[in-house]
SEDOVEX-538746 format. One line per 5 residues: number of its first residue (from 1); for each residue x, y, z of N, C-alpha, C. Coordinates in steps of 0.1 Angstrom, whole numbers. Layout:
N
NUM = X Y Z X Y Z X Y Z ~ ...
// end
This chain:
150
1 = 1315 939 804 1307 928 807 1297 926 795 ~ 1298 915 791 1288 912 780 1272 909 783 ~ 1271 907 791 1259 902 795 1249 914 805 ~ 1237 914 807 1230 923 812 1229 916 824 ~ 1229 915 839 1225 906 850 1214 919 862
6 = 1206 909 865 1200 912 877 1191 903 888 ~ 1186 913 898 1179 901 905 1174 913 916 ~ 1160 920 910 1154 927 917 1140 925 922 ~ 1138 923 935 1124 916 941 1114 932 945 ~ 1103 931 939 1094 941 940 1083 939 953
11 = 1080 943 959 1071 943 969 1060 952 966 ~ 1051 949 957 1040 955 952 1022 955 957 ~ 1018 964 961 1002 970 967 994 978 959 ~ 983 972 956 974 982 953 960 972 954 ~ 950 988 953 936 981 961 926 983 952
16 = 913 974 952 899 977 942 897 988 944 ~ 890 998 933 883 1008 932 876 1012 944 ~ 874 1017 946 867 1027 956 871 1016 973 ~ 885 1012 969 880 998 985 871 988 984 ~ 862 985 971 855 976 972 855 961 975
21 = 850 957 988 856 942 988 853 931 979 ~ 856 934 972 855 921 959 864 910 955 ~ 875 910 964 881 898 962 879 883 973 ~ 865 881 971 864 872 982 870 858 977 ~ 862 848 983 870 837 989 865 827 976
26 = 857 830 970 855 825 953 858 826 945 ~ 869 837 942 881 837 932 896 840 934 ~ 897 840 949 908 845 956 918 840 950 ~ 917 826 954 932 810 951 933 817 933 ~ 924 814 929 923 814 912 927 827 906
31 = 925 839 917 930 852 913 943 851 912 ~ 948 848 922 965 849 928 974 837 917 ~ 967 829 916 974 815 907 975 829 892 ~ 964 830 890 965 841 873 973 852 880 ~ 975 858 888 982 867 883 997 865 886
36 = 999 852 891 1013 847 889 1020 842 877 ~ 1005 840 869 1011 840 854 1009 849 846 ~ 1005 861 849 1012 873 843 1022 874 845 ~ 1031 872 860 1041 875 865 1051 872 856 ~ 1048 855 855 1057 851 847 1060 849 832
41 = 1045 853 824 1047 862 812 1058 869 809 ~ 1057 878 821 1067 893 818 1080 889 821 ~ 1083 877 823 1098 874 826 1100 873 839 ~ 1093 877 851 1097 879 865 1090 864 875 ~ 1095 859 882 1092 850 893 1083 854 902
46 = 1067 852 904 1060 855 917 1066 846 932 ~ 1070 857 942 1073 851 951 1061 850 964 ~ 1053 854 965 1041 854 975 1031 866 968 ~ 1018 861 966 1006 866 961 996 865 974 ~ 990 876 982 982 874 992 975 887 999
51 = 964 888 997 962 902 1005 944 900 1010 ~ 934 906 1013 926 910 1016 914 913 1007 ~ 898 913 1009 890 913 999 892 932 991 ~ 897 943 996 899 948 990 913 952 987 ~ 926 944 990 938 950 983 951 939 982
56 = 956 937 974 966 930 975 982 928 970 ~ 988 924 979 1000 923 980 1009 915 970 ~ 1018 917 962 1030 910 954 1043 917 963 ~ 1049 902 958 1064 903 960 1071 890 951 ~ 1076 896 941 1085 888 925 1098 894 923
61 = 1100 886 916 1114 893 908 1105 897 898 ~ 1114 909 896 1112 920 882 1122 921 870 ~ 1116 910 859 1128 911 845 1134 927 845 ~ 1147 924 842 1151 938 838 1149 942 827 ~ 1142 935 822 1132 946 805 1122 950 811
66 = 1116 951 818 1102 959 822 1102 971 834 ~ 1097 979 828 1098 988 839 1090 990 851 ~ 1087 990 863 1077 990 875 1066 990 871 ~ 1062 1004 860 1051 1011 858 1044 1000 850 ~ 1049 995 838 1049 986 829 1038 974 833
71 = 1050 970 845 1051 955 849 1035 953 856 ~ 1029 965 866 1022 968 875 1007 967 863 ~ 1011 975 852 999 977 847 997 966 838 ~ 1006 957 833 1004 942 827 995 935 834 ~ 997 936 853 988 933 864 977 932 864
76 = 979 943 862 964 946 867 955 947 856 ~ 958 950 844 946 947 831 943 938 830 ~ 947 926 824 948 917 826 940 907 838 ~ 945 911 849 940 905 857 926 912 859 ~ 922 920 861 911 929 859 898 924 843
81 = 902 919 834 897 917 829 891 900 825 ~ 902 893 836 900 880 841 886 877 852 ~ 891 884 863 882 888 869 864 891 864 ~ 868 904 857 849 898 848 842 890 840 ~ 850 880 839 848 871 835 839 858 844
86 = 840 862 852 838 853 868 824 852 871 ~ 817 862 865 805 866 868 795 878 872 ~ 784 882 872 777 889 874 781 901 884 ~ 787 896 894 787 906 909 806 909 905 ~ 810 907 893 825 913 890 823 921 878
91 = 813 923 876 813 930 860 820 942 862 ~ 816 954 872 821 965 874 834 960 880 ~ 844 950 878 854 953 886 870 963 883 ~ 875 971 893 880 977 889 897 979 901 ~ 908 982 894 914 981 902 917 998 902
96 = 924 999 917 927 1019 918 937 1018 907 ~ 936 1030 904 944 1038 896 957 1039 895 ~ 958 1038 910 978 1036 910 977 1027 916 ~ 990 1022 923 999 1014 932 1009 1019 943 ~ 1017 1014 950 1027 1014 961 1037 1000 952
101 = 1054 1006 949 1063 996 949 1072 997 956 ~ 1076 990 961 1088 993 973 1102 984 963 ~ 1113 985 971 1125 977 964 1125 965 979 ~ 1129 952 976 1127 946 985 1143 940 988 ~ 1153 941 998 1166 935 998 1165 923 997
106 = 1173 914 990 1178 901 992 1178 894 1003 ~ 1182 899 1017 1183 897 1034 1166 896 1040 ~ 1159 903 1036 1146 905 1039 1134 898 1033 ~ 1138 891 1020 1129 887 1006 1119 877 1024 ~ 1125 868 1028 1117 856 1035 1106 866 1048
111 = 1109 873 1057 1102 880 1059 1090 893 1053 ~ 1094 897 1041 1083 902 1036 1071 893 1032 ~ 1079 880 1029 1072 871 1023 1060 862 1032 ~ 1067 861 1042 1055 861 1059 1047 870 1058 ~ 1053 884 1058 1044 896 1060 1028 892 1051
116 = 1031 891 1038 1024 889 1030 1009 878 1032 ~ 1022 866 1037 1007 854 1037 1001 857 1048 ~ 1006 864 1060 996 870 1072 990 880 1069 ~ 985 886 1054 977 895 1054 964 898 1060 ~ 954 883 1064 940 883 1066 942 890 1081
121 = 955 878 1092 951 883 1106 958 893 1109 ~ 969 903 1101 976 912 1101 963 923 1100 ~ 951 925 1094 942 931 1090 930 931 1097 ~ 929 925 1111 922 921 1123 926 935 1126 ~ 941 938 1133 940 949 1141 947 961 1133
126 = 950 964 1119 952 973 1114 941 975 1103 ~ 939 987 1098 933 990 1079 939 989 1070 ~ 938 988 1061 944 988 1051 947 1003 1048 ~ 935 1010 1052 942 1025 1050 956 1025 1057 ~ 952 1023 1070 966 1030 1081 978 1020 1078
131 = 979 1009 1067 988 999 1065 995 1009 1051 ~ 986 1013 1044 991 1014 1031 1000 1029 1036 ~ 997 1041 1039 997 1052 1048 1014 1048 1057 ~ 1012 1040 1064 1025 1036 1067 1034 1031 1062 ~ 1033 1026 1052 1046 1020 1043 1050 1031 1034
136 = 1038 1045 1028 1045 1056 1025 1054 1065 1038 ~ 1045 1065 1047 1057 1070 1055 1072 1063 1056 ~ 1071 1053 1060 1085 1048 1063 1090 1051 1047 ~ 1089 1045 1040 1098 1045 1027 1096 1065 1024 ~ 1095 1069 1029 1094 1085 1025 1089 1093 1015
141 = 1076 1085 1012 1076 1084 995 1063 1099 1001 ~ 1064 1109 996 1052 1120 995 1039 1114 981 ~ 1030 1119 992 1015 1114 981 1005 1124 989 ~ 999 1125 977 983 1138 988 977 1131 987 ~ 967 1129 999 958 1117 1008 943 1124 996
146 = 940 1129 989 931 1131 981 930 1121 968 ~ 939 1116 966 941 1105 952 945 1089 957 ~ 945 1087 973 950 1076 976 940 1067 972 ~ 929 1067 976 916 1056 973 907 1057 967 ~ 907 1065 950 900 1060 934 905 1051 929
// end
């Protein structure tokens, strides 16, 4: 085959420093619009951008020149450094350290993608701890609960 082909949808999480709620309702729209154009910098399609004042949710396609690690931390600099730009009460802003990436199937892409824009009232009766916590469990992924929220 001559050609390289793919078409891999990332279902991507991670939260502000310390849980801080800092992504309120004054840069939210404008957060999510920018960081769909990092998305699409790096070659990949944002398909739903949406989460909560401290953590938020992607689900894109992922160019197959970029690696997870790569793609995640183009994200979040970037977007992190847009962000202090905004003003006074963002200067310290900071995103955690790591992330959560899941593989998202093709069969599923429209349902995660609900999941996503119901983040506010999905977050009424769960935390974001016990959300994030659960998606390592199911996907099996081991992590020590000591490094989950810097």
């Amino acid at each position: 085959m001559a050609q390289s082909l793919s078409k891999l949808y990332v279902h991507i999480i991670f939260h502000t420093k310390y849980n801080q709620g800092l992504i309120d309702a004054a840069i939210e729209t404008e957060l999510y619009a920018y960081i769909g154009g990092i998305i699409k910098a790096n070659g990949s399609l944002p398909i739903k951008i949406n989460g909560t004042p401290n953590h938020i949710h992607i689900l894109s396609t992922m160019s197959k020149n970029i690696a997870l690690a790569k793609f995640v931390e183009e994200i979040k600099r970037n977007s992190s450094r847009w962000i202090k730009t905004k003003g006074e009460r963002y200067q310290d802003f900071a995103w955690q350290g790591g992330y959560a990436g899941y593989s998202v199937s093709q069969s599923v892409v429209e349902k995660v993608a609900r999941y996503i824009d119901k983040q506010k009232e999905h977050h009424k009766t769960i935390s974001f701890q016990d959300e994030y916590r659960k998606f390592l469990d199911e996907y099996g992924v081991d992590y020590d609960v000591n490094y989950l929220w810097t």
